[in-house]
Structure formats: C-alpha cells, structure tokens
C-alpha atoms as a printed R data frame, in Angstrom:
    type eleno elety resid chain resno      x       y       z
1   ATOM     1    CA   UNK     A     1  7.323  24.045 -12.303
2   ATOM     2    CA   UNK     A     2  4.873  22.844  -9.450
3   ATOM     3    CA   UNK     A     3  4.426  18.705  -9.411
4   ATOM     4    CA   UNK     A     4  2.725  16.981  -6.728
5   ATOM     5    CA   UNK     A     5  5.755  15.099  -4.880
6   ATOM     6    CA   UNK     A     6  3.968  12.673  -2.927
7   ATOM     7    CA   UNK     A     7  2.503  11.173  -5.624
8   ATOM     8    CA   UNK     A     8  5.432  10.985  -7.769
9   ATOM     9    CA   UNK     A     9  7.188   9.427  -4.577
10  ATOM    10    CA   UNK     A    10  4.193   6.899  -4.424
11  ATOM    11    CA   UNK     A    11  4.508   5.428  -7.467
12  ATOM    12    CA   UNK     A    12  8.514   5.522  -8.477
13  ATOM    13    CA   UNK     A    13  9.812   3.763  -5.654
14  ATOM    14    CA   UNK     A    14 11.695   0.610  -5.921
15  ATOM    15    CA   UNK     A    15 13.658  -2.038  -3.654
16  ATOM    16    CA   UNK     A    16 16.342  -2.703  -5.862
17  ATOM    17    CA   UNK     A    17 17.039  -6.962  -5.264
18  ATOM    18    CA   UNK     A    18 20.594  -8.142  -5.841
19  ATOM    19    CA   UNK     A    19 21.718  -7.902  -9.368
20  ATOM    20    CA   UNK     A    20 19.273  -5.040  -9.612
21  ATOM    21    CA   UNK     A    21 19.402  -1.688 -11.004
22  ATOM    22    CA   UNK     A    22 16.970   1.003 -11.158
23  ATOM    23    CA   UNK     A    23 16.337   4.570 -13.499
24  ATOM    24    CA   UNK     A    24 14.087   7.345 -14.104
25  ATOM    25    CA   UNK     A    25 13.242   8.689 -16.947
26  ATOM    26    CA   UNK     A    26 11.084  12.102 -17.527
27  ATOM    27    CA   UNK     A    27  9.806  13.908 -20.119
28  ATOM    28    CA   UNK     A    28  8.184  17.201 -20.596
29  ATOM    29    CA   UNK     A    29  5.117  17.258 -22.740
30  ATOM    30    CA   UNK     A    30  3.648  20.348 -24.248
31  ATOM    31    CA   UNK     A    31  0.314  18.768 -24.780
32  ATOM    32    CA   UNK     A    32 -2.873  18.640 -23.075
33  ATOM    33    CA   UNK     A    33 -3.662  15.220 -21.154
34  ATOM    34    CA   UNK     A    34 -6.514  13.955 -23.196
35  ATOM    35    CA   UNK     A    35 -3.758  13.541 -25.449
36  ATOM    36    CA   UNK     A    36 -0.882  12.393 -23.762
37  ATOM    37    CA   UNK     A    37 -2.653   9.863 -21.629
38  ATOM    38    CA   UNK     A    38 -4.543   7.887 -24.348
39  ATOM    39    CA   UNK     A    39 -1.146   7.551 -26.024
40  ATOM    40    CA   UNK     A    40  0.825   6.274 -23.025
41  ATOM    41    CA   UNK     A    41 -1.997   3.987 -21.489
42  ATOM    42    CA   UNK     A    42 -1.932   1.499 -25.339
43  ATOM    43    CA   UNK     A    43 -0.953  -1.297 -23.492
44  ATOM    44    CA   UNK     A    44 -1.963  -2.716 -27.244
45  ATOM    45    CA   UNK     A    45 -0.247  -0.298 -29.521
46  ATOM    46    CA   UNK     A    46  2.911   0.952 -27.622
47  ATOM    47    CA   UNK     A    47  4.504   1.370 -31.234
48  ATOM    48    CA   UNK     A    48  2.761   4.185 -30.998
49  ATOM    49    CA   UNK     A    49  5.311   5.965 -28.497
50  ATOM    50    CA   UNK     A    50  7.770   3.311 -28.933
51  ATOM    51    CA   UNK     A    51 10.085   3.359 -32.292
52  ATOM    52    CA   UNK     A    52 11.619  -0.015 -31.876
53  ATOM    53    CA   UNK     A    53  8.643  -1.963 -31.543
54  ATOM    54    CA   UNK     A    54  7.304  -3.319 -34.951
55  ATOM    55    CA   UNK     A    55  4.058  -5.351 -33.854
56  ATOM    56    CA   UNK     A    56  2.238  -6.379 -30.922
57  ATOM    57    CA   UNK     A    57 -0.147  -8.749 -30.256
58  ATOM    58    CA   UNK     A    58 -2.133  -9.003 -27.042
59  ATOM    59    CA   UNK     A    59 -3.669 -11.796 -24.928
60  ATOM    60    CA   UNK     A    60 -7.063 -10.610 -22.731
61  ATOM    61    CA   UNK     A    61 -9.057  -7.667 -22.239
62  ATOM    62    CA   UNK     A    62 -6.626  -5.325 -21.875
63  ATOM    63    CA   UNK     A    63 -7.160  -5.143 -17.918
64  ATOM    64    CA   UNK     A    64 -4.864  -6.049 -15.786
65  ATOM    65    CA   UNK     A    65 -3.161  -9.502 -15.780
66  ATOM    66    CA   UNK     A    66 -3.182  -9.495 -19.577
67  ATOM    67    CA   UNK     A    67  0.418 -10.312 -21.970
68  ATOM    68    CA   UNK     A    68  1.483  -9.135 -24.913
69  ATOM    69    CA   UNK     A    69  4.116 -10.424 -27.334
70  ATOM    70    CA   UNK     A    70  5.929  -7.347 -28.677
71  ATOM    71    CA   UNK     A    71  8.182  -8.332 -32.331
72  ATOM    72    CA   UNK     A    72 11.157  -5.200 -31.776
73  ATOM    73    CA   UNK     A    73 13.059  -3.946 -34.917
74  ATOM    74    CA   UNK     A    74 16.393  -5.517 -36.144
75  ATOM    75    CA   UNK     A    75 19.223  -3.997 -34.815
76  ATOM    76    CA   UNK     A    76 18.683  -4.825 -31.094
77  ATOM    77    CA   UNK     A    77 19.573  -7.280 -29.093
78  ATOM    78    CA   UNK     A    78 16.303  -9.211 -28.833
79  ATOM    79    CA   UNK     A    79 13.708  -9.949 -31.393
80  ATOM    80    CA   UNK     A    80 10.700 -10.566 -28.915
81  ATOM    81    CA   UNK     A    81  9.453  -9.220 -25.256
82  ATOM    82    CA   UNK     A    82  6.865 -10.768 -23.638
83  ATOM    83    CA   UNK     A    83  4.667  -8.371 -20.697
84  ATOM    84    CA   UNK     A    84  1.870  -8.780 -18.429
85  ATOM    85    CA   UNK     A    85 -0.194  -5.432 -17.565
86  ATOM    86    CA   UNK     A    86  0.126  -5.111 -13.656
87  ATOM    87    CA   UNK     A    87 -1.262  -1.988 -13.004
88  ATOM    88    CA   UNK     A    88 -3.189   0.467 -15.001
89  ATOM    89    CA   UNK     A    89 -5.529   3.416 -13.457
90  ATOM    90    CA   UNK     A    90 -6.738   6.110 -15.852
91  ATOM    91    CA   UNK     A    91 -7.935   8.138 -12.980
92  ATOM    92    CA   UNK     A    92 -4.525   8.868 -11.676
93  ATOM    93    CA   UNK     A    93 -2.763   8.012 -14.572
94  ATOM    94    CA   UNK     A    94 -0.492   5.238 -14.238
95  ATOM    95    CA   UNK     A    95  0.454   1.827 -16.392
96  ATOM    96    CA   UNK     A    96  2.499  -0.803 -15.242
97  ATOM    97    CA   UNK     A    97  4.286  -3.679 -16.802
98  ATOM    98    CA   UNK     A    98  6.761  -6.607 -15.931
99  ATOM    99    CA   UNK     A    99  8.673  -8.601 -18.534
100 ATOM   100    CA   UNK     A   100  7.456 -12.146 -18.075
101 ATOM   101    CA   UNK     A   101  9.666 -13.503 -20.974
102 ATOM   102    CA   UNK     A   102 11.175 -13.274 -24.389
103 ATOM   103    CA   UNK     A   103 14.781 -13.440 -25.810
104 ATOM   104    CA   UNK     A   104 16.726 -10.836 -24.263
105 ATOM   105    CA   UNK     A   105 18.603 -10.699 -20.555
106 ATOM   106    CA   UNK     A   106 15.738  -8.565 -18.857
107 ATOM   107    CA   UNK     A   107 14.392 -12.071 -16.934
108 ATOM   108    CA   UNK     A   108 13.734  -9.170 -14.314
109 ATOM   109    CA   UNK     A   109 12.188  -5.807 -15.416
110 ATOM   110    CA   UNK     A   110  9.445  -3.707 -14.287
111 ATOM   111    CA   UNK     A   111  8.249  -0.457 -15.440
112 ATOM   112    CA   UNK     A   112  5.703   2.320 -13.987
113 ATOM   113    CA   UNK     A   113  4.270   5.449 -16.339
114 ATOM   114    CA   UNK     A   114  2.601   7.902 -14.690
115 ATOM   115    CA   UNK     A   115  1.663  11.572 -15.878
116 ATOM   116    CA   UNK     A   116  1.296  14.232 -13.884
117 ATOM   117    CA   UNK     A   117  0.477  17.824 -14.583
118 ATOM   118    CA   UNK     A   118  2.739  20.585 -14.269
119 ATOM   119    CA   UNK     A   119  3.230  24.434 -15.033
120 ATOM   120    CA   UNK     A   120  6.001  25.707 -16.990
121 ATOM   121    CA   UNK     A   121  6.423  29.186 -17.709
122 ATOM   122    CA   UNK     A   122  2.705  29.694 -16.404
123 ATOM   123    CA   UNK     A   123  1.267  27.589 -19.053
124 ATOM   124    CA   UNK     A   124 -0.252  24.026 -18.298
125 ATOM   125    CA   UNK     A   125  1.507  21.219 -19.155
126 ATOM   126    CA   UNK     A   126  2.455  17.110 -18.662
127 ATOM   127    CA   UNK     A   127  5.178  15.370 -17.087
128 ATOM   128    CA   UNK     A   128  5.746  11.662 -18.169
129 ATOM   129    CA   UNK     A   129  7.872   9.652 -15.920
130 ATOM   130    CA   UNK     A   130  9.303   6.062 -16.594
131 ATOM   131    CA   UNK     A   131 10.993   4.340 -13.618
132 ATOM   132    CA   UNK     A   132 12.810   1.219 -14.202
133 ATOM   133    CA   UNK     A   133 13.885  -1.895 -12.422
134 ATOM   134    CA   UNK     A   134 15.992  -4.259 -14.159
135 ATOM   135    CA   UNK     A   135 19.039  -6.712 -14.263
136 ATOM   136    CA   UNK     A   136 22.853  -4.870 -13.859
137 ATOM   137    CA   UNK     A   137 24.571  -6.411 -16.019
C-alpha cells in the first residue's frame, strides 16, 4: 500500500484541549475517485454515506461558512446536529465540519475527510480517512 504521509499528517492533526478526545477512522475503498469523492464532499446530502441521518437541510451556497441542520434517526441520543462547512477543497480532497449546535453533548466536535489514493495488491484504489475531535465524556 503506498499513501502519501505528509499529507495525511497535514490534515489529521489535532491539539486535543482539556476534556478533549481525538480518533481516526479509515476506510478502504475499491472504487475509482470520481466516485468516491462526489459522495464524501455532499456537504448537502451526507445521508448518502451516513445511515443515521434522515434529512438535511442547508443554509448558503454550499461554500464554506455555510450550516446545515441534520434530523438523525430514532434510536440515538440526539434528534438534531447543527454544522458549519469549514473547509472543503476538491483539488486535494478534503471536507471539514464543526458542530455549532443541536441536542446532543458534542458542544465541541470537529471532523476532517480527506481521500487519498493508494495501491493495494497493484491495483488503484481510495483511502477515506475521518479524524475526530470531540468531548471525553
């Protein structure tokens, strides 16, 4: 598997604060990245790659600075999320998003995407990665 390092470093990088915790999460993707990156970049639709969410409804142009209100399925611990876009560059491939409000305890959460490519078994292929900063609880 070859993966460019230094920009993986560049991007999933936090300073934990007090009361802080952080996590990374990566998947393998056997599909090509006009695919995989139109999918992960719906800062408008991320029911589409997330099965909790149930309807989202965004404020602004879908740059950055602009919120949405996300309605999550029954069963969790929250019924709505509200997040601001804070970075997003489909040349390198990263979103980013901060929880700005809502009813659950994340009053501190931030989350980086980014997709690199990779080569497994000599074949082409993506790597998603999710980092996370939120509350320890």
């Amino acid at each position: 598997m070859v993966v460019d390092f230094f920009s993986v470093r560049r991007h999933h990088k936090h300073d934990p604060k007090e009361n802080q915790c952080t996590s990374v999460l990566v998947k393998h993707i056997k599909a090509p990245i006009n695919l995989v990156w139109p999918l992960v970049r719906s800062f408008d639709q991320p029911q589409k790659y997330k099965p909790f969410v149930r309807r989202c409804i965004v404020q602004g142009d879908l740059n950055i600075g602009s919120v949405r209100e996300v309605n999550v399925t029954s069963g969790l611990p929250a019924s709505t999320s509200t997040e601001m876009l804070e970075l997003l560059d489909d040349d390198e491939h990263i979103l980013g998003i901060r929880i700005v409000g809502g009813d659950h305890r994340l009053k501190n959460y931030s989350s980086v995407i980014t997709v690199h490519p990779e080569i497994i078994d000599g074949r082409p292929e993506r790597m998603a990665m999710q980092d996370r900063a939120e509350p320890a609880v």
